[in-house]
Backbone as ProteinMPNN parsed JSONL, in Angstrom:
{"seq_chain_A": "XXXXXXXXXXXXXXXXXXXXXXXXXXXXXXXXXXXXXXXXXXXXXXXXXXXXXXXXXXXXXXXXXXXXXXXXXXXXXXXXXXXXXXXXXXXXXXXXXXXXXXXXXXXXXXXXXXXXXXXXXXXXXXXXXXXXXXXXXXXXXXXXXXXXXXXXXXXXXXXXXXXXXXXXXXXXXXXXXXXXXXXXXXXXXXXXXXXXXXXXXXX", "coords_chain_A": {"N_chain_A": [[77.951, -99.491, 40.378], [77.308, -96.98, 38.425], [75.788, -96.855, 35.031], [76.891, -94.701, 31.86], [74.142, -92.919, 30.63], [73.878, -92.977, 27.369], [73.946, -91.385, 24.408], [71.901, -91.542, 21.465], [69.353, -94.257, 21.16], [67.858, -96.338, 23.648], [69.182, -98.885, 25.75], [71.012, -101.054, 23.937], [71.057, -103.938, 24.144], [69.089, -104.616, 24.904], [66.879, -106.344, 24.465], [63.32, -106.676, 23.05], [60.727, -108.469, 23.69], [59.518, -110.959, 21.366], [57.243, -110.454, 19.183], [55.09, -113.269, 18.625], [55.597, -114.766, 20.476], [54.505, -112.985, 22.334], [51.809, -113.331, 21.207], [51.577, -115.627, 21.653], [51.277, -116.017, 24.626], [49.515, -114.199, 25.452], [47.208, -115.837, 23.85], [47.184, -117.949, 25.903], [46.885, -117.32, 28.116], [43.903, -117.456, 29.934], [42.322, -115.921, 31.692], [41.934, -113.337, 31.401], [39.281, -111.212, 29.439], [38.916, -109.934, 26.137], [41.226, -108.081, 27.065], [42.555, -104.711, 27.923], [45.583, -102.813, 26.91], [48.149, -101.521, 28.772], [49.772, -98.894, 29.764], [52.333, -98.789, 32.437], [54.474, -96.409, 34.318], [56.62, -97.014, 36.975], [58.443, -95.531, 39.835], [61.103, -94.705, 42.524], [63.193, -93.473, 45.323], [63.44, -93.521, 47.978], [64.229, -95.876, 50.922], [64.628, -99.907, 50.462], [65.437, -99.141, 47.041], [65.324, -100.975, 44.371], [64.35, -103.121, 45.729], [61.449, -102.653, 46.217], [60.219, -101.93, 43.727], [60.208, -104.148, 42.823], [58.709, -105.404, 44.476], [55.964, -104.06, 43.246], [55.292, -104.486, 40.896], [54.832, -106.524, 41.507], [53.009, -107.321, 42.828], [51.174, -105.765, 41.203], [50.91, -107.546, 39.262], [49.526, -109.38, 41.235], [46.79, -108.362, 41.156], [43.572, -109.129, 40.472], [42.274, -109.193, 37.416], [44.263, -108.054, 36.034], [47.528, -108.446, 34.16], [51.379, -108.807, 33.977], [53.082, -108.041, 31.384], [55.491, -107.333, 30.279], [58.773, -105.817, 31.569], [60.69, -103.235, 32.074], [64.434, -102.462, 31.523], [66.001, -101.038, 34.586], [66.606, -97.784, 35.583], [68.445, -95.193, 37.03], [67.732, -92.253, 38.105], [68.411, -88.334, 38.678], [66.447, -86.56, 41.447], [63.641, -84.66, 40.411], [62.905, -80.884, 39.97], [63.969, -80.335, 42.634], [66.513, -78.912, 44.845], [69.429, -80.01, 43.444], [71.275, -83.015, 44.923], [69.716, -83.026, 47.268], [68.17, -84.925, 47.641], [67.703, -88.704, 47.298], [68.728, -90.739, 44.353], [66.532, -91.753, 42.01], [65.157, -94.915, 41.34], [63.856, -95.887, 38.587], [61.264, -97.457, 36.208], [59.381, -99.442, 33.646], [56.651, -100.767, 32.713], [54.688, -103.107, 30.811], [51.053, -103.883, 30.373], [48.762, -105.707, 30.838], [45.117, -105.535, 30.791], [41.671, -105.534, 32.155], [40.453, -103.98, 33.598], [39.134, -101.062, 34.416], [40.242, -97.808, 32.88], [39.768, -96.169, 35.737], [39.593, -97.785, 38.003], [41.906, -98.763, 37.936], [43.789, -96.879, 38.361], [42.793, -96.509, 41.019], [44.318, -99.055, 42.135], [46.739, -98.606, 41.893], [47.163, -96.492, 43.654], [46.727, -97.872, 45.749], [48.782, -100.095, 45.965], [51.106, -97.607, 46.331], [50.183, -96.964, 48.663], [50.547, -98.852, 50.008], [52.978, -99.496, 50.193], [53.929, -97.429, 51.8], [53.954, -94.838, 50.771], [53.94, -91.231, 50.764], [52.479, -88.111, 51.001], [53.391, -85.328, 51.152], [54.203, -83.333, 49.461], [54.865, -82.045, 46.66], [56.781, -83.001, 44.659], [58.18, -84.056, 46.097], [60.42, -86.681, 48.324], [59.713, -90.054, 47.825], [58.711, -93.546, 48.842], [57.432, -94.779, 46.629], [56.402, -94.423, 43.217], [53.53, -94.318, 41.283], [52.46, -94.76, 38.159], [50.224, -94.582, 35.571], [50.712, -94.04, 32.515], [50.084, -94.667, 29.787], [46.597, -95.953, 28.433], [45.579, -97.94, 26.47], [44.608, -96.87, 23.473], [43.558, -94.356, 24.63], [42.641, -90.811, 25.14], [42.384, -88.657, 27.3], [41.246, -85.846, 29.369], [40.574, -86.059, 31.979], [41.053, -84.557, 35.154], [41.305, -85.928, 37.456], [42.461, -88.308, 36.494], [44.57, -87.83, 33.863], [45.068, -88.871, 30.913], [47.075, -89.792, 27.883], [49.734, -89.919, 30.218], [50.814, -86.917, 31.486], [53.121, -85.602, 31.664], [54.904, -87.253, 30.49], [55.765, -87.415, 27.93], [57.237, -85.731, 27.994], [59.991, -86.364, 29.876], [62.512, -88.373, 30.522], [62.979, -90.925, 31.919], [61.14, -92.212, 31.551], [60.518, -92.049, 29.395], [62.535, -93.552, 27.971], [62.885, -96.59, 29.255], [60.359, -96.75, 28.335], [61.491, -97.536, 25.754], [62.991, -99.461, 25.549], [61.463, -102.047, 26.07], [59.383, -101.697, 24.55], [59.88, -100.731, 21.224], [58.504, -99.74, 19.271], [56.656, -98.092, 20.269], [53.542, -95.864, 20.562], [52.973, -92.547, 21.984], [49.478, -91.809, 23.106], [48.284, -89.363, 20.929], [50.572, -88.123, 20.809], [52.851, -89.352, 19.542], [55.546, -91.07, 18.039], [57.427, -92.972, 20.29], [60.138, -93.177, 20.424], [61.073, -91.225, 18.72], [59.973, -88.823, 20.654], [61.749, -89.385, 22.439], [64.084, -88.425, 21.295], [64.178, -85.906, 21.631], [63.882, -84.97, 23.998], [65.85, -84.018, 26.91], [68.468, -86.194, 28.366], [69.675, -85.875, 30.785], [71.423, -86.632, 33.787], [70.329, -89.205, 33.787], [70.268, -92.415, 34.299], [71.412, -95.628, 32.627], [71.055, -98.882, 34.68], [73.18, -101.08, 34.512], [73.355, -103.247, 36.015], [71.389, -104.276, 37.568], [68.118, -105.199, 38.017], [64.803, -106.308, 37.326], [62.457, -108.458, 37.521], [59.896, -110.221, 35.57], [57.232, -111.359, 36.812], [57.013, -114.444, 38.515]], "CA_chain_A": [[78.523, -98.548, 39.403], [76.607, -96.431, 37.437], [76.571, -96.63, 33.72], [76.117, -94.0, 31.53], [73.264, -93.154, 29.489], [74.448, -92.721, 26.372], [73.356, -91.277, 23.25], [71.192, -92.63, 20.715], [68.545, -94.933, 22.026], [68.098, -96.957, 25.276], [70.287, -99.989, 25.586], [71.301, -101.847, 22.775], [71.336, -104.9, 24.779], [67.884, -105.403, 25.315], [65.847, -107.036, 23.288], [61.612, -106.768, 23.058], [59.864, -109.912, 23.619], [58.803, -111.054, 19.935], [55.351, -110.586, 18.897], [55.017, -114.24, 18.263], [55.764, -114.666, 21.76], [53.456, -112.239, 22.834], [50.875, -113.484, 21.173], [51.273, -117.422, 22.407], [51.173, -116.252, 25.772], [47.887, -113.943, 25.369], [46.37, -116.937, 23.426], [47.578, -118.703, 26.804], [46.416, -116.46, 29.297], [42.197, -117.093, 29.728], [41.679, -115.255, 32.679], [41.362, -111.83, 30.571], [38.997, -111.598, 28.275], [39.025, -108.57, 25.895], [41.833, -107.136, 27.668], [43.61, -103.319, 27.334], [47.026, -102.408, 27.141], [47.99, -100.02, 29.541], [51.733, -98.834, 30.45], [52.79, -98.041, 33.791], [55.548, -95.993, 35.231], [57.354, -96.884, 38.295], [59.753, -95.031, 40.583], [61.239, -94.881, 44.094], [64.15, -93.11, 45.755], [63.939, -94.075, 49.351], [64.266, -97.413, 51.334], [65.378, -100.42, 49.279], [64.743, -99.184, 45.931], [64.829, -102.742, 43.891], [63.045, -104.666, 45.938], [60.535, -101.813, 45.941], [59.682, -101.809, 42.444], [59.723, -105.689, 42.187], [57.042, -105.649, 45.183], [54.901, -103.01, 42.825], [55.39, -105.513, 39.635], [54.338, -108.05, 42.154], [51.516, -106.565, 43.453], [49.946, -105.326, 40.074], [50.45, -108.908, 38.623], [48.549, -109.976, 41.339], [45.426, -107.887, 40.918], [42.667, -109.255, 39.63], [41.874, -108.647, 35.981], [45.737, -107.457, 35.635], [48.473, -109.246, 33.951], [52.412, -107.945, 33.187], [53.429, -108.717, 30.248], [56.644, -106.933, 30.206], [59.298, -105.076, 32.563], [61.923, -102.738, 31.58], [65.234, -102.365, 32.451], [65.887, -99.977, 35.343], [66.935, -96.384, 34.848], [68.325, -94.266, 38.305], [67.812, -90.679, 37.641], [68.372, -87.384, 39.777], [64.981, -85.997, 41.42], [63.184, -83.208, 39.581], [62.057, -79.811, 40.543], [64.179, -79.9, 43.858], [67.674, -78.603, 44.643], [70.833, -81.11, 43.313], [71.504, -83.537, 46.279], [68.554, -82.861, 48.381], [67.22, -86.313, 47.625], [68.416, -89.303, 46.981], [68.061, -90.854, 43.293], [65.486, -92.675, 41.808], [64.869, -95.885, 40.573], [62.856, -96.016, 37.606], [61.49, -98.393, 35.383], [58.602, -99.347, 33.082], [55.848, -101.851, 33.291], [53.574, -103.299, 29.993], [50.064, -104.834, 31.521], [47.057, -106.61, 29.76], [44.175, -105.507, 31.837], [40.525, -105.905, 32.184], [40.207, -102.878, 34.398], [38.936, -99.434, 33.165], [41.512, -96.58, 33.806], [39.701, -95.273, 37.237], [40.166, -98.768, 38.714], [43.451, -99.347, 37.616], [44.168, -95.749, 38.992], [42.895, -96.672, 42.295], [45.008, -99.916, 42.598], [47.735, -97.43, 41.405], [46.907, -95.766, 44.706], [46.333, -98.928, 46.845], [49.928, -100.406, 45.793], [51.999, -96.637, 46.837], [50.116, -97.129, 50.234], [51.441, -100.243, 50.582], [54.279, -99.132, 50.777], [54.294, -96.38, 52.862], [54.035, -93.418, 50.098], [53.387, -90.412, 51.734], [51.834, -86.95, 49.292], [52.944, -84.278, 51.495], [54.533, -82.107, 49.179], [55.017, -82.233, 45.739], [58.238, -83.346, 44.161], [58.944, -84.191, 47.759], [61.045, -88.18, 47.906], [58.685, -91.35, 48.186], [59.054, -94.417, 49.08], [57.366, -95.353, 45.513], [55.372, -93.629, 42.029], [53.174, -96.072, 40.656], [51.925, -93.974, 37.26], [49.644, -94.874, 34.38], [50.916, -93.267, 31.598], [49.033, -94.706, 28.838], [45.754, -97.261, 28.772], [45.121, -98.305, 25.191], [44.738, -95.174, 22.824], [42.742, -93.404, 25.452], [42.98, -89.352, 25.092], [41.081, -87.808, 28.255], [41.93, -84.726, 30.006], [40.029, -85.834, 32.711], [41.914, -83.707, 35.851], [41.555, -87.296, 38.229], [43.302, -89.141, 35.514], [44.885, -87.414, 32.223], [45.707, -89.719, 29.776], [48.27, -90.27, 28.612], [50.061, -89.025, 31.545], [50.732, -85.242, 30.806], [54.134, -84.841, 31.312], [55.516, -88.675, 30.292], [56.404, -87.16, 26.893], [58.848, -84.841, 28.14], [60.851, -87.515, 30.538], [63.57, -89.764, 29.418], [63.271, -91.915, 32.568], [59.78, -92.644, 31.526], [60.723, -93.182, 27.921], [64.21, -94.628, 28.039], [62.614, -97.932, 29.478], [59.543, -97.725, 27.793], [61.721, -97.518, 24.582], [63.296, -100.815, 25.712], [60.56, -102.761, 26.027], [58.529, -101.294, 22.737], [60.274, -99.626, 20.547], [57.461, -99.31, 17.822], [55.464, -97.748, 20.802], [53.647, -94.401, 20.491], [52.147, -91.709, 23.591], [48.62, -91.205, 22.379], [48.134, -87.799, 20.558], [51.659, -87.487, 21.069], [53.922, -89.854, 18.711], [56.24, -92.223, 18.706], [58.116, -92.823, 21.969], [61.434, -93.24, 20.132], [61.012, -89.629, 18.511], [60.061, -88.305, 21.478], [63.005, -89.77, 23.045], [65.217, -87.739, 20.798], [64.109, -84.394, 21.639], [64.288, -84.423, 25.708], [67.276, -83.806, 27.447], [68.9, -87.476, 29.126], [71.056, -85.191, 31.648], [70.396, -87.803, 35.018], [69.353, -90.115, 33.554], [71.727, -93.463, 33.773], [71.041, -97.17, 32.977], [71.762, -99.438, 35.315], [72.741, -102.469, 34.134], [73.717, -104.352, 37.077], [70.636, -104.291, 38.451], [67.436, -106.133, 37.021], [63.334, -106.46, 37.467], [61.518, -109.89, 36.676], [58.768, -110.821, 35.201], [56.49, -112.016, 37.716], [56.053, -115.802, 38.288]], "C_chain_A": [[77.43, -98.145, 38.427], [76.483, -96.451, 36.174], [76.005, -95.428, 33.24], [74.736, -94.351, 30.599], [73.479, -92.306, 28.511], [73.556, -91.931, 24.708], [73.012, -91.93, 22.424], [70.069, -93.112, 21.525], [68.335, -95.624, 23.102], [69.144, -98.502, 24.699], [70.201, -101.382, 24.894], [70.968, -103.467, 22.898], [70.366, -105.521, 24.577], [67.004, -105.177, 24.496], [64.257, -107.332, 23.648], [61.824, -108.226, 22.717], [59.203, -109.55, 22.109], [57.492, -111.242, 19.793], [55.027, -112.02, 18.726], [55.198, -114.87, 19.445], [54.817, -114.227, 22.581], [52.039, -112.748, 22.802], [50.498, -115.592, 21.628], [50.925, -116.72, 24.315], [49.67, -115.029, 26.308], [47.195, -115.012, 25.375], [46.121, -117.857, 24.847], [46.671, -118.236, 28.187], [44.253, -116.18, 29.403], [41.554, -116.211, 30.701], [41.355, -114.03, 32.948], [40.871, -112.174, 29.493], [38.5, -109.965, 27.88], [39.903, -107.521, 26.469], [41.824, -105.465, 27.087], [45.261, -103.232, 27.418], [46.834, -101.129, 27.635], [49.641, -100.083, 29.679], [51.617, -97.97, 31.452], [53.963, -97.952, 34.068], [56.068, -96.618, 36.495], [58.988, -96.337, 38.988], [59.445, -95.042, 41.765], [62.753, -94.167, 44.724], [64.037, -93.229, 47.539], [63.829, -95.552, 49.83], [65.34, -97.942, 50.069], [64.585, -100.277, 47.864], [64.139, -100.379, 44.682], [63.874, -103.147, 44.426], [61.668, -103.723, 45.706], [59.521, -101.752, 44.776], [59.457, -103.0, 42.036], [58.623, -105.814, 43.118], [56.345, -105.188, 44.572], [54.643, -103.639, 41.819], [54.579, -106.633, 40.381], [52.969, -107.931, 42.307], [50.688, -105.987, 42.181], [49.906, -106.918, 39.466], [49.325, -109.763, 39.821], [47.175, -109.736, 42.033], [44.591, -108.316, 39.875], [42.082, -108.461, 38.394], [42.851, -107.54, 35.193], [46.843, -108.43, 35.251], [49.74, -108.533, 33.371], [52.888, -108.508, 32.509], [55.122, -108.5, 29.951], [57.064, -105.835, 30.927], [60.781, -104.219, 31.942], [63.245, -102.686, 32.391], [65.479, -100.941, 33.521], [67.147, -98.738, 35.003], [67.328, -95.979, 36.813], [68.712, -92.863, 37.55], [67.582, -89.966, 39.204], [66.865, -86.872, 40.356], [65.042, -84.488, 40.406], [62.45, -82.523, 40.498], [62.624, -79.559, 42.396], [65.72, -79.69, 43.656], [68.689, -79.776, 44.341], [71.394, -81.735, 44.91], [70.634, -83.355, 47.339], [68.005, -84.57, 48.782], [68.348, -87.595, 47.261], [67.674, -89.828, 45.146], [66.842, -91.57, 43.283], [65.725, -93.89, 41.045], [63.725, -95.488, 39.331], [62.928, -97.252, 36.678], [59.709, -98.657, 34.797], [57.73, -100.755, 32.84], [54.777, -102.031, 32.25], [52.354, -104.301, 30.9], [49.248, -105.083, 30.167], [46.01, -106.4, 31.055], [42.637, -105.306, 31.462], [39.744, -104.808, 32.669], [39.924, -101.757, 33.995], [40.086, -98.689, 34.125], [40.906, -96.441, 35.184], [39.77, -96.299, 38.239], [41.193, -99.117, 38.968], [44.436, -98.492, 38.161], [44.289, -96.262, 40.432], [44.044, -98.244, 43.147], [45.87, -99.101, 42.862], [48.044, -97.017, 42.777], [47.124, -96.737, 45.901], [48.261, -99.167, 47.2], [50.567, -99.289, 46.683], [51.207, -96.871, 48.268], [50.443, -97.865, 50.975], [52.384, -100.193, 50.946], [54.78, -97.877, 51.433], [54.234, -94.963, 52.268], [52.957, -92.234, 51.342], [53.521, -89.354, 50.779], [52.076, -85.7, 50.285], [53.634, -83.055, 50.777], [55.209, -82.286, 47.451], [56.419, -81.798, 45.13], [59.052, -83.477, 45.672], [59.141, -86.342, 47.68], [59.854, -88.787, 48.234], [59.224, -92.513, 47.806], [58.854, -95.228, 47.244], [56.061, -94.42, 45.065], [54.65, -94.76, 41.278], [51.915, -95.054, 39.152], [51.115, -94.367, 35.978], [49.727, -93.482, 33.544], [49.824, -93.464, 30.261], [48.189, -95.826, 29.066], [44.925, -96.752, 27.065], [45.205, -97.023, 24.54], [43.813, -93.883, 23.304], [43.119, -91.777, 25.065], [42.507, -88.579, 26.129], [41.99, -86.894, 28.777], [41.398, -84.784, 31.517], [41.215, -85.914, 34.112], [42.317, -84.834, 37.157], [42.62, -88.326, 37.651], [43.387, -89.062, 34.066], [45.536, -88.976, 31.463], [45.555, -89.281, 28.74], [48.656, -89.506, 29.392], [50.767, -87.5, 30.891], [52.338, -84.604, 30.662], [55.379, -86.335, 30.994], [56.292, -88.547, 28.957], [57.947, -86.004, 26.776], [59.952, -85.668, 28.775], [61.178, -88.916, 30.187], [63.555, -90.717, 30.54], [62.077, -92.584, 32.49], [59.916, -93.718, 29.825], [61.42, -93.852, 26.985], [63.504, -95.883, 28.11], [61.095, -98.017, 28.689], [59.763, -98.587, 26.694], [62.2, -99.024, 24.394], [62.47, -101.79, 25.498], [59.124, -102.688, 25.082], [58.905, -100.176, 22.538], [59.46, -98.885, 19.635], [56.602, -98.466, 19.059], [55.039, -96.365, 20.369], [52.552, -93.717, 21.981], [51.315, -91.055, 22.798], [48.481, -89.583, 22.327], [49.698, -86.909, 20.846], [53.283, -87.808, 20.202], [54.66, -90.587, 19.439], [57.291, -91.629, 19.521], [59.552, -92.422, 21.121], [61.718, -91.905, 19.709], [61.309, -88.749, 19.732], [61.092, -88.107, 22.556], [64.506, -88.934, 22.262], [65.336, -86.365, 21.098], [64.346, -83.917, 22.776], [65.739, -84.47, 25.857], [67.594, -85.342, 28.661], [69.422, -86.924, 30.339], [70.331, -86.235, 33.122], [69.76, -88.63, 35.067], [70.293, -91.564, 33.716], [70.882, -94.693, 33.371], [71.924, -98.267, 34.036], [71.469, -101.061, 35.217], [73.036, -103.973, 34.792], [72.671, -104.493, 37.618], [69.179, -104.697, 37.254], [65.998, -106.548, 37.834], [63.256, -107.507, 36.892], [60.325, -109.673, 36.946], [57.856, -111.774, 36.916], [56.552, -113.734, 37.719], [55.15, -116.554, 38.112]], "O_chain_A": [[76.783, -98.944, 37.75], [77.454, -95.79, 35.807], [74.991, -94.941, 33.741], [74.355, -95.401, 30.082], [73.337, -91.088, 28.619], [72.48, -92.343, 24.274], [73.573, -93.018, 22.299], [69.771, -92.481, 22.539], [69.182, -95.129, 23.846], [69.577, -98.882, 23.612], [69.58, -102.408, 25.173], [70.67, -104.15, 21.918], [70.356, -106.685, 24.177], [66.502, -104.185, 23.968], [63.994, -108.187, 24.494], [62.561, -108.881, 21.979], [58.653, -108.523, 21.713], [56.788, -112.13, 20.274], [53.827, -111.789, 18.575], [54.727, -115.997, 19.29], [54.312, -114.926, 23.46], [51.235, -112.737, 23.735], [49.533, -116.341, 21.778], [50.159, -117.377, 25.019], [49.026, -115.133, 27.352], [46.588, -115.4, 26.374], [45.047, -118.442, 24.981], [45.989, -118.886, 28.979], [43.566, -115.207, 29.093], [40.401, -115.802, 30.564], [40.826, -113.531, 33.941], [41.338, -112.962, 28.671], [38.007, -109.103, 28.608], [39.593, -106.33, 26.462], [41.236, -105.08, 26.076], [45.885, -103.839, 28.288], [46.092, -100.177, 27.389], [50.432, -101.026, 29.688], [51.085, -96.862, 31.511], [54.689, -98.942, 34.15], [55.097, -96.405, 37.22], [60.15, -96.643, 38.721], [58.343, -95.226, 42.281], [63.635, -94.824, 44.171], [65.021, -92.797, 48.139], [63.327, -96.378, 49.068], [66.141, -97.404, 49.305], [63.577, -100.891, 47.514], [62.997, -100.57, 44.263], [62.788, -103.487, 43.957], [60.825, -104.19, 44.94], [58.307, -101.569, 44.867], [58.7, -103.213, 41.089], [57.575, -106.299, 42.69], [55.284, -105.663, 44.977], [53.455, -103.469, 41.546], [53.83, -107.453, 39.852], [52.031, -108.553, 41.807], [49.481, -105.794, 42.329], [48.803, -107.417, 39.239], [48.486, -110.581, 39.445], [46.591, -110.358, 42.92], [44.727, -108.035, 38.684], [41.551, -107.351, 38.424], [42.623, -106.686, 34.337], [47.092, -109.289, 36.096], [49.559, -107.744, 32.443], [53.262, -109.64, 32.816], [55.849, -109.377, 29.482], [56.285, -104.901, 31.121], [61.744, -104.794, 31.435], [63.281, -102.818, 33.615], [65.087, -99.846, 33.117], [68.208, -98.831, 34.386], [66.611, -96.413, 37.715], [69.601, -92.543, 36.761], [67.072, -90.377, 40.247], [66.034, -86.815, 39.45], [65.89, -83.719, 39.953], [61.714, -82.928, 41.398], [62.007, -78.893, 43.228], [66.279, -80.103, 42.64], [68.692, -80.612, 45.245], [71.818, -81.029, 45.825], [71.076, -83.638, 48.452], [67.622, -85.117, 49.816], [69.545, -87.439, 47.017], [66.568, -89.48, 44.733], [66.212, -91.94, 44.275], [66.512, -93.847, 40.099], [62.807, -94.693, 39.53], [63.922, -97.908, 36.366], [58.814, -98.122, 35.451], [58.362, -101.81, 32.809], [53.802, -101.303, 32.439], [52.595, -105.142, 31.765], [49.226, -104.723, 28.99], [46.114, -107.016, 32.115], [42.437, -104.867, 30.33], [38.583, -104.617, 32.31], [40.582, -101.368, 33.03], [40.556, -98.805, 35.257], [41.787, -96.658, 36.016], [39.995, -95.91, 39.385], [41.548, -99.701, 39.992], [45.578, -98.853, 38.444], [45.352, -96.448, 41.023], [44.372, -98.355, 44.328], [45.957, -98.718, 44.028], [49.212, -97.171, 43.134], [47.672, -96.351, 46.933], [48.902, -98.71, 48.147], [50.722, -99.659, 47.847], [52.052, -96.968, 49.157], [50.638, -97.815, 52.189], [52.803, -100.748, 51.962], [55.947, -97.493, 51.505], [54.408, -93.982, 52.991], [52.016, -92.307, 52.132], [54.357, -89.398, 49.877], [51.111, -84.941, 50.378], [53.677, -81.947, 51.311], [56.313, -82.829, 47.42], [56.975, -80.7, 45.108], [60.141, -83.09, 46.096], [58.323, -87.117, 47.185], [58.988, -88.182, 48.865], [59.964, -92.698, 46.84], [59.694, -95.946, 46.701], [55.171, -93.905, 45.743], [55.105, -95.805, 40.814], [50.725, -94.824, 39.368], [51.976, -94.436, 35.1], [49.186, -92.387, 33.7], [48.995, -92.646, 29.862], [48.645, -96.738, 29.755], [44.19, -95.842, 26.681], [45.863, -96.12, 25.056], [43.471, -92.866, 22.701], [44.244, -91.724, 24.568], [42.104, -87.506, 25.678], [43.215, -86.998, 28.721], [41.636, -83.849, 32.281], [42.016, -86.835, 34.265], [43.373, -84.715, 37.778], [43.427, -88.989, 38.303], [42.767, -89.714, 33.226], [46.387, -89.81, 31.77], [44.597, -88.63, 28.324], [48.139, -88.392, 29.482], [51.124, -87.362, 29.721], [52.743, -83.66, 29.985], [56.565, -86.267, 31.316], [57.253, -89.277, 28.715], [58.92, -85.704, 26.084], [60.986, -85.665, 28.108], [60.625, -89.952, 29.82], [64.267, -91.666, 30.212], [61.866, -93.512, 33.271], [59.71, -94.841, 29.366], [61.233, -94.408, 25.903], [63.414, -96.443, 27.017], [60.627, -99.124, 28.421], [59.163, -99.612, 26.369], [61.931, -99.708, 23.407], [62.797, -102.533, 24.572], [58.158, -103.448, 25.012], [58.678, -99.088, 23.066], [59.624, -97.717, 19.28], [55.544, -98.101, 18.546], [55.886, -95.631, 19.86], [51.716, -94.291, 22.679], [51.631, -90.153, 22.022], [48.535, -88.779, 23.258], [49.933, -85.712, 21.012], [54.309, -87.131, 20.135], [54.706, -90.837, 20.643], [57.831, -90.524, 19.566], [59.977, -91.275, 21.262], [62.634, -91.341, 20.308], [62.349, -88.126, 19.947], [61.294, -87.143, 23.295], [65.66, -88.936, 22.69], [66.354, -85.703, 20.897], [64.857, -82.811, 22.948], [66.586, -84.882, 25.065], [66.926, -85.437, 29.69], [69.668, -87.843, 31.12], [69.145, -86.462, 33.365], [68.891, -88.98, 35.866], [71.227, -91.547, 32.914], [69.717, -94.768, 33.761], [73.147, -98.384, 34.106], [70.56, -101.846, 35.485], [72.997, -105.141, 34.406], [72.94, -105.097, 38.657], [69.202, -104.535, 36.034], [66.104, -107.091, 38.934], [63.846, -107.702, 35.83], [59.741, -109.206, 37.924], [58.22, -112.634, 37.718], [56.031, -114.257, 36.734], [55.358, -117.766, 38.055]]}, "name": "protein", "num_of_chains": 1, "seq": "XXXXXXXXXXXXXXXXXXXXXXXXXXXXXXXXXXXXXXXXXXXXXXXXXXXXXXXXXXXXXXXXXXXXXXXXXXXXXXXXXXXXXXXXXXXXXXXXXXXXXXXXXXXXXXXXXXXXXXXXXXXXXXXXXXXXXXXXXXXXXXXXXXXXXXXXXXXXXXXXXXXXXXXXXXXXXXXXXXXXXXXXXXXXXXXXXXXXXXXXXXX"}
């Protein structure tokens, strides 16, 4: 069952890991040193979508000089840019990392991961198995046309910043403001939470 997504902010329910928290399990974590914060997107509308997105959580936690720190709850929204019912929905959902990696590495995992699973690029806004997106990496600003950051159109989409909103609310999309703002001005229409359904944290 679907729920809606409701007005106001993302779901009340869920509660950010406390900075105090956060920072015991940095302090904890030696096997980055000098990390970045980066946030990544993920979506998927074919196959099994769940497990999909927990293999892509799985699989970035266990890339070297990558760690997830936090997973949002999942979002299914309608596709964009193709006719109503053509596709099936999407999963979505949102992914904090601590990484070691410069953006064009972290890109190409990015890349490695969707091949893993079978993504296939033949036509834009055409279904895939899975989106594996770096939206933002630290307060980066580049325009560079391989890899914009932040991602270019992450400020207009509520399935991007519904769950990021969950999982940091104080956040902001460099050169672009805070998420929660930004979250007031798009349009939710297709957007649902779904709260029967649930991403973990890596082991």
């Amino acid at each position: 069952m679907t729920a809606s997504f409701t007005e106001g902010h993302s779901d009340p329910t869920v509660q950010p890991v406390p900075a105090s928290v956060v920072q015991q399990v940095d302090a904890a974590d030696t096997t980055l040193h000098n990390p970045k914060r980066a946030v990544v997107a993920l979506g998927a509308n074919l196959g099994n979508r769940l497990e999909t997105l927990q293999g892509a959580i799985d699989a970035l936690e266990d890339t070297p000089g990558v760690r997830v720190k936090a997973v949002s709850p999942v979002y299914e929204t309608e596709p964009w840019g193709v006719e109503p019912g053509s596709q099936p929905a999407y999963f979505n959902a949102v992914v904090l990392l601590k990484t070691t990696l410069p953006p064009s590495s972290l890109l190409e995992r990015a890349h490695a991961i969707e091949e893993a699973f079978y993504r296939v690029r033949d036509e834009r806004w055409g279904a895939r198995t899975l989106d594996v997106d770096i939206v933002a990496y630290a307060d980066v600003v580049d325009d560079d046309p391989r890899l914009t950051l932040p991602h270019p159109r992450a400020h207009e989409r509520a399935f991007v910043l519904a769950p990021w909103h969950d999982v940091e609310p104080d956040a902001q999309v460099p050169g672009r403001g805070p998420v929660a703002e930004l979250l007031d001005l798009v349009t939710r229409e297709g957007v649902a939470a779904r709260k029967d359904l649930e991403l973990h944290l890596p082991e």
